[in-house]
C-alpha positions in Angstrom: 196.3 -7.1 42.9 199.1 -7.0 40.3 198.6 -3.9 38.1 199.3 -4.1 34.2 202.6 -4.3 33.0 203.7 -1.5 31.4 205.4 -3.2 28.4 203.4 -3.5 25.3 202.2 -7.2 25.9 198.9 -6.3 23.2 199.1 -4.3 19.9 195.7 -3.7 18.5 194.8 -3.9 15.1 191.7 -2.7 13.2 191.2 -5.2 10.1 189.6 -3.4 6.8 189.3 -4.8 3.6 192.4 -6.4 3.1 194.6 -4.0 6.1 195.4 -4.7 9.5 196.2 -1.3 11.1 197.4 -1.1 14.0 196.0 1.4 16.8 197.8 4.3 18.2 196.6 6.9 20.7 195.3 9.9 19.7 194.5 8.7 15.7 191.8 10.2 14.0 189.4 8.2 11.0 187.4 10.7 8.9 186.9 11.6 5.1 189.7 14.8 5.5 192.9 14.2 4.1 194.7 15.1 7.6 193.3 12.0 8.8 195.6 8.5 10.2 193.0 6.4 8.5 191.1 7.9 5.7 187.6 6.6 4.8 186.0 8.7 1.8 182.1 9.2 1.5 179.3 11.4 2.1 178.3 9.9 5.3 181.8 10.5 6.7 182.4 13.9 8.6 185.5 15.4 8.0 186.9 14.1 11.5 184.6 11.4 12.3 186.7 9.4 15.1 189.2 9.7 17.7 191.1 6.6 18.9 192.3 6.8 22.6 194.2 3.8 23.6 194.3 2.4 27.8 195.7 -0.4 29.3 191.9 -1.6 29.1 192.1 -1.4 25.4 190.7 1.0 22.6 187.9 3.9 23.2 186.3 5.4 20.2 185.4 8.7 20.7 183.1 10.3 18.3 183.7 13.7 16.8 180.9 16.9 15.8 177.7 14.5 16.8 179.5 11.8 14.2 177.7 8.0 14.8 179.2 4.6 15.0 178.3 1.2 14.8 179.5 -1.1 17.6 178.0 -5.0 16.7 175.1 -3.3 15.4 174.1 -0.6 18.2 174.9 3.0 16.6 176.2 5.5 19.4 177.6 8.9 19.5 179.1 8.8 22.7 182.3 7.2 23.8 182.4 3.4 23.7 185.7 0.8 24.8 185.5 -2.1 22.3 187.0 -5.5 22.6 188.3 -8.1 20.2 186.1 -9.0 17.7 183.8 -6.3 17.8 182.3 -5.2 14.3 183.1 -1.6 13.9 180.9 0.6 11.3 182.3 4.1 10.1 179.9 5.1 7.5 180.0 2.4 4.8 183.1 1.6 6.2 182.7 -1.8 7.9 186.1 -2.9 10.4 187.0 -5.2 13.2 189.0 -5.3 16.0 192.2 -7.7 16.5 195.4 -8.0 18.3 198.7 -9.3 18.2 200.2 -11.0 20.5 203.7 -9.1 21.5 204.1 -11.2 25.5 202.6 -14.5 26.2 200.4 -14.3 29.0 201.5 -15.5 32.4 198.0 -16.7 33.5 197.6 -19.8 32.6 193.8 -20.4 34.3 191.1 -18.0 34.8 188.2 -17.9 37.2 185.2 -16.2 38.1 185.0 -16.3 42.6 181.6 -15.3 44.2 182.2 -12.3 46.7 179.5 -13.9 49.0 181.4 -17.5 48.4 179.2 -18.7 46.1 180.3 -21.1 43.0 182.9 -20.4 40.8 183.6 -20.4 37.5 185.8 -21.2 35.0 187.2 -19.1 32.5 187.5 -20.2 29.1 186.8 -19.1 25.6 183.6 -17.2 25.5 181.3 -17.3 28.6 178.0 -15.3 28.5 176.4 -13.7 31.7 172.6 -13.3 32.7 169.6 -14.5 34.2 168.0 -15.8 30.5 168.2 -20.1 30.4 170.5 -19.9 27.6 173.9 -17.9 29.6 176.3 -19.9 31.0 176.6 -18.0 34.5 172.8 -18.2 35.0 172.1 -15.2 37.9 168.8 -16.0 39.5 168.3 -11.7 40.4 165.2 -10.1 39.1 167.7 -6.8 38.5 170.3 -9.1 36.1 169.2 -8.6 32.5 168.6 -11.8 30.3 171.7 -11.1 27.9 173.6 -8.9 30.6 177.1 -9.2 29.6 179.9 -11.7 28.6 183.3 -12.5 29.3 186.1 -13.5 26.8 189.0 -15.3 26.8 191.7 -15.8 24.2 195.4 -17.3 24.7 195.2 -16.0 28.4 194.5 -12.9 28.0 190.5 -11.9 29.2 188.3 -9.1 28.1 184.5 -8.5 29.6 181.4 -6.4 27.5 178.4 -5.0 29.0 175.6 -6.1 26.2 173.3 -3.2 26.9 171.9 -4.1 30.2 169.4 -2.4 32.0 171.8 -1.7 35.7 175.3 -2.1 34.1 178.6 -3.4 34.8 181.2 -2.1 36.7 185.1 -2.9 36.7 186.3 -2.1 40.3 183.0 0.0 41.1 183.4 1.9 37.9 180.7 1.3 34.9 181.7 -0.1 32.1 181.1 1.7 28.4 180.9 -1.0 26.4 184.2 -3.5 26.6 187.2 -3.2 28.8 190.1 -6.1 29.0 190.5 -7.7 32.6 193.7 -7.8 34.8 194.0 -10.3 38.0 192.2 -9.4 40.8 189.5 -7.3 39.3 186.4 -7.0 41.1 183.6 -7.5 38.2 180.0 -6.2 39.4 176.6 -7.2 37.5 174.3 -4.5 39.3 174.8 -5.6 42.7 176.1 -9.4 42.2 179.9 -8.9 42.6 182.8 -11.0 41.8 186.6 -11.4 41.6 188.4 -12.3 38.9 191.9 -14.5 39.3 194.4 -15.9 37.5 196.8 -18.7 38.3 200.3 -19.0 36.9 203.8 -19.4 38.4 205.0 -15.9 38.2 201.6 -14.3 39.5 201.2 -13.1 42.5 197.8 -14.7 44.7 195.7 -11.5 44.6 193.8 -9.8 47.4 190.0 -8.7 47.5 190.1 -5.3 45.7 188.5 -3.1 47.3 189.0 0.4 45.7 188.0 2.2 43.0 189.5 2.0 39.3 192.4 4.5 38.7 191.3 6.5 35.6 193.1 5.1 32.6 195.1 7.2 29.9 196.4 7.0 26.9 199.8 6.7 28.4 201.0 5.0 31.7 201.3 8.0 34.2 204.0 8.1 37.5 202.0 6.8 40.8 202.0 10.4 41.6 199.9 11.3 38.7 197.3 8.5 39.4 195.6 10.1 42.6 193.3 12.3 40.9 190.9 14.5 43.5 187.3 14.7 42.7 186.2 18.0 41.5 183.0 19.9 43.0 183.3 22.8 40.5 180.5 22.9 37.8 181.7 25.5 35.3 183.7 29.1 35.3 182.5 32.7 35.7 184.4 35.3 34.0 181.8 38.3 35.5 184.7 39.4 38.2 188.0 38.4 36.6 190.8 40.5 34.4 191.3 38.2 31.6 195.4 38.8 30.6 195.6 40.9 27.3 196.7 39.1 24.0 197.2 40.9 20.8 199.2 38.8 19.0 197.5 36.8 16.4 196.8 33.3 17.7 195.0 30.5 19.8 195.0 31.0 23.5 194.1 29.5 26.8 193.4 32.4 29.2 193.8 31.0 33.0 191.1 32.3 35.6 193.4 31.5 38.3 194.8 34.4 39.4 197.7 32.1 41.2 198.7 30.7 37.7 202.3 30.9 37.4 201.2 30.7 33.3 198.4 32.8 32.7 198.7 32.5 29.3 198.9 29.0 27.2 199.2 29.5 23.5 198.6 26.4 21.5 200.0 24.8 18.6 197.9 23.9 15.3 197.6 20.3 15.2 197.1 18.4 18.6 197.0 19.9 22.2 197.2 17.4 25.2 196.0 18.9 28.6 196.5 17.5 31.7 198.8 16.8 34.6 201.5 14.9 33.0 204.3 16.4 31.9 204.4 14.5 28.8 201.0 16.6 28.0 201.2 19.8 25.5 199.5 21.9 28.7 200.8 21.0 31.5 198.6 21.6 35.0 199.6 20.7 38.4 196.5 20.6 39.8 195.1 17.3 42.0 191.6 18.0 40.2 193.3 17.5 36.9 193.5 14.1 35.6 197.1 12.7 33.8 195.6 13.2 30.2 192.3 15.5 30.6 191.4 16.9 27.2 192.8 17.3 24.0 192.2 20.2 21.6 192.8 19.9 18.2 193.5 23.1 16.4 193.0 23.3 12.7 192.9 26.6 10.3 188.8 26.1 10.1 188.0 25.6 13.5 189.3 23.8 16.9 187.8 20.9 18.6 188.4 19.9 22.4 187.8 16.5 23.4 187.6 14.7 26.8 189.7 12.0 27.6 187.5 9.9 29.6 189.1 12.4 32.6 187.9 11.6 36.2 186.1 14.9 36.8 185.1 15.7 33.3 185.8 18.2 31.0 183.3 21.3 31.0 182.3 23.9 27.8 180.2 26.6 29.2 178.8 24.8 32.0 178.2 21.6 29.9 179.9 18.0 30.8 181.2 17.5 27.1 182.1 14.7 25.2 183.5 16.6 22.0 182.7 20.2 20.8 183.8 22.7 18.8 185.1 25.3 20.3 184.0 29.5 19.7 186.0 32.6 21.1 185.9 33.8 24.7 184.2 29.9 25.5 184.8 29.1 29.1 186.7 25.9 30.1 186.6 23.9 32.9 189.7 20.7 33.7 188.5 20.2 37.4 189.3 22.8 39.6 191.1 25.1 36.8 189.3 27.4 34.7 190.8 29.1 31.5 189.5 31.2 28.1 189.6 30.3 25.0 190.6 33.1 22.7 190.9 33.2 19.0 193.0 36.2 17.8 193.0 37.3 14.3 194.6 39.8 12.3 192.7 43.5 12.6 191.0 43.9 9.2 191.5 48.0 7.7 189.6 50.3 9.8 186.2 51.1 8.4 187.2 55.0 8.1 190.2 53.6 5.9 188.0 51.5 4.2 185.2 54.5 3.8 188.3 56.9 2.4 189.4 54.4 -0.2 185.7 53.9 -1.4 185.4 57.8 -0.8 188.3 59.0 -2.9 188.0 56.1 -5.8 184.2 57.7 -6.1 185.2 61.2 -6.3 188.1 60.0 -9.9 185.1 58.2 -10.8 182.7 60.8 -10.8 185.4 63.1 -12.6 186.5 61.3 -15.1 183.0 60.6 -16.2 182.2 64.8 -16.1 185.0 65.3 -18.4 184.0 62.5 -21.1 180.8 64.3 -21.0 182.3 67.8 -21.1 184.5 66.7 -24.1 
């Protein structure tokens, strides 16, 4: 199977009113001024989106329990969108484009059979299900009637799950919504599984793929970084560990490994990265740990971490999370490695200062009012 290129052959671009803007990873759409794309109204939460950007193509990930519209389904969970797909903010209503930086090198697409059944042609917009009206009709009782479809454009190829009832997969991993296609793919409708191929003169034939789908980031991490190890761990105890002491004010991650050559992460206001590249804000080297894991954002009012669609998760308090806002002494989970949060804040006066000052301002008080009545 050839792997994506690395270059930049796709730039997407989210059309609104009369804009085209194009995506980067990590922006953020909400009604807050701090924003990359600022949409105003009362239905808009302060940070309403995050943008994460694979080699598959864009993820929305929505922020604080925020809702989006995807071609009219509302969701408040993760989704990948293709091009095309009407995206609602809000009253904000946007679509997604792209521009074409590299022509394609497939010239052909096609759809094999794993069990050699037919084939099919890839071209344009092709839909996928067992209704009369798809173009790959699947006779399978467990194949919805609108299951999915697959689309082409200028030789590049994108697939969408259209809410079926057992899912799509993308090398044996389900698909969330919309994901582009490379050559060789394996593409899975419940159980009816195919191969995807492309034919040019500077592709390589491809071989049946028979592995799962390395996790996809918002970068493109070393070979070494792409071997992330399943986690079995479910959450953090801090019952039997010495937490390291911090007193200086501050946002901290606190490690629970006692092996931790950095027991103590302090992080930055604005935008934390976590994960196991060393491009990544907190860097850890741990196989669990996938290349981009979480992100936390850290603002004066409050900090939000994030999952970025990371192989084993990212757990709040014993909770898979998608995003949430983070409290002090909240327990964090990146596979295997467990850490703290702490918010430190400046000591307010004692109470027996405050007492005194109250104390002593009464006691004026009290005399200055004896000798007006004494005079």
């Amino acid at each position: 199977m050839n792997m994506p290129d690395p270059r930049p052959d796709l730039t997407y671009l989210l059309y609104w009113d009369d804009d085209s803007i194009p995506l980067e990873a990590g922006i953020t759409i909400g009604s807050h001024i701090d924003n990359d794309i600022v949409v105003g109204g009362e239905d808009i939460l302060d940070y309403h989106v995050r943008v994460e950007l694979s080699e598959r193509g864009p993820v929305l990930v929505p922020l604080d329990n925020g809702s989006i519209g995807i071609n009219g389904i509302s969701s408040q969970t993760p989704v990948q969108v293709i091009i095309g797909d009407i995206i609602v903010i809000g009253h904000a209503v946007m679509q997604l484009g792209i521009e074409i930086e590299l022509e394609s090198e497939a010239q052909q697409w096609t759809l094999y059979a794993e069990d050699g059944g037919p084939s099919y042609p890839l071209s344009g917009e092709v839909s996928i299900g067992r209704g009369e009206q798809a173009a790959i009709r699947l006779y399978d009782e467990h194949i919805s009637r609108h299951h999915a479809r697959i689309l082409e454009r200028r030789g590049y190829l994108w697939v969408q799950d259209l809410g079926s009832a057992n899912g799509t997969y993308i090398n044996d991993r389900p698909l969330l919504g919309g994901a582009r296609l490379f050559h060789g793919d394996t593409i899975t409708f419940d159980k009816v599984r195919y191969q995807v191929v492309a034919t040019g003169p500077e592709l390589t034939p491809a071989k049946s793929y028979d592995e799962p789908l390395l996790p996809t980031h918002t970068k493109h991490p070393s070979p070494a970084l792409d071997d992330t190890r399943t986690s079995r761990q479910q959450g953090v105890s801090t019952d039997t560990v010495n937490l390291p002491e911090v007193t200086e004010p501050g946002v901290y991650l606190l490690s629970l490994n006692v092996e931790d050559p950095l027991p103590i992460r302090r992080l930055a206001v604005g935008e934390n990265t976590i994960g196991r590249a060393e491009s990544c804000n907190v860097v850890i080297d741990h196989s669990t740990v996938s290349a981009e894991h979480a992100q936390i954002v850290v603002r004066p009012e409050r900090a939000v971490i994030t999952n970025l669609m990371a192989t084993n998760g990212t757990i709040v308090n014993g909770q898979n999370i998608d995003t949430v806002e983070l409290k002090d002494m909240d327990t964090l989970s990146f596979g295997d490695h467990g850490f703290v949060y702490r918010e430190v804040v400046e000591q307010s006066q004692p109470f027996w200062r405050e007492t005194r000052t109250w104390t002593t301002g009464g006691i004026i008080l009290a005399l200055i009012v004896l000798l007006t009545l004494l005079l």
